[in-house]
N, C-alpha and C positions, 0 to 999 in steps of 0.2 A: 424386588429391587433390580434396578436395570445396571447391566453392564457397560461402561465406557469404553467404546471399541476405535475410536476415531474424533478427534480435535478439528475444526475448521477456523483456525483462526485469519482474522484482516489483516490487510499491512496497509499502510498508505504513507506519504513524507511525513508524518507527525511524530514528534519524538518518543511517544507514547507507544507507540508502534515496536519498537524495539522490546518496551516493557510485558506489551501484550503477548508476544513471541517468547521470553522468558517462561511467562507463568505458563502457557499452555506446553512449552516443550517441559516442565516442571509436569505439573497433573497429567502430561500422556507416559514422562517416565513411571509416576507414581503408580497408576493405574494399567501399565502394558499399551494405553492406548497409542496407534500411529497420529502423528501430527500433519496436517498440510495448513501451507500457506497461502492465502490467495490476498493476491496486491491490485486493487482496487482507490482510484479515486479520479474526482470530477479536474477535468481538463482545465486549464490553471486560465484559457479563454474563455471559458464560462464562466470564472470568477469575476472577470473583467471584460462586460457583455461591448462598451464603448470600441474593445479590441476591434473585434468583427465589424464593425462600420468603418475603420482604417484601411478595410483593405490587404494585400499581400502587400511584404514590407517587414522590416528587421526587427519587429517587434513581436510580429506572429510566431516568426522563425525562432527568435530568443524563448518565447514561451513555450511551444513546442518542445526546445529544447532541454527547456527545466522540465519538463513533463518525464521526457527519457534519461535524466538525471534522476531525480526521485525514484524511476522507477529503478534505475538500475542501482541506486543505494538501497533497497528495499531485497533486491534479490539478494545482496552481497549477506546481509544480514541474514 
């Protein structure tokens, strides 16, 4: 039987995320094991490929910005 010595759980803006983060800091108390987190997701202009043919302009910039929003709600967590 192997020893649980370390957690790698995801983050990303999903509300789910927070949930994930829960149960793994749960099973690393349970087991001694250390936790990290790594916050991980696709660029919110890759979701919205039309973006990139607009050009530089207030919308790349807004997206962008929700990018480093997400990410920085993800660390707070």
């Amino acid at each position: 039987m192997s020893t649980l010595r370390s957690i790698l759980v995801h983050l990303d803006p999903s509300p789910r995320s927070t949930q994930r983060l829960i149960l793994a800091r749960e099973l690393g108390a349970r087991h001694g094991a250390g936790v990290t987190a790594l916050y991980a997701s696709m660029a919110s202009a890759l979701s919205a490929p039309y973006v990139l043919d607009a050009g530089p302009g207030d919308l790349m910039a807004m997206l962008q910005q929700l990018d480093l929003d997400y990410r920085d709600a993800a660390r707070e967590r």
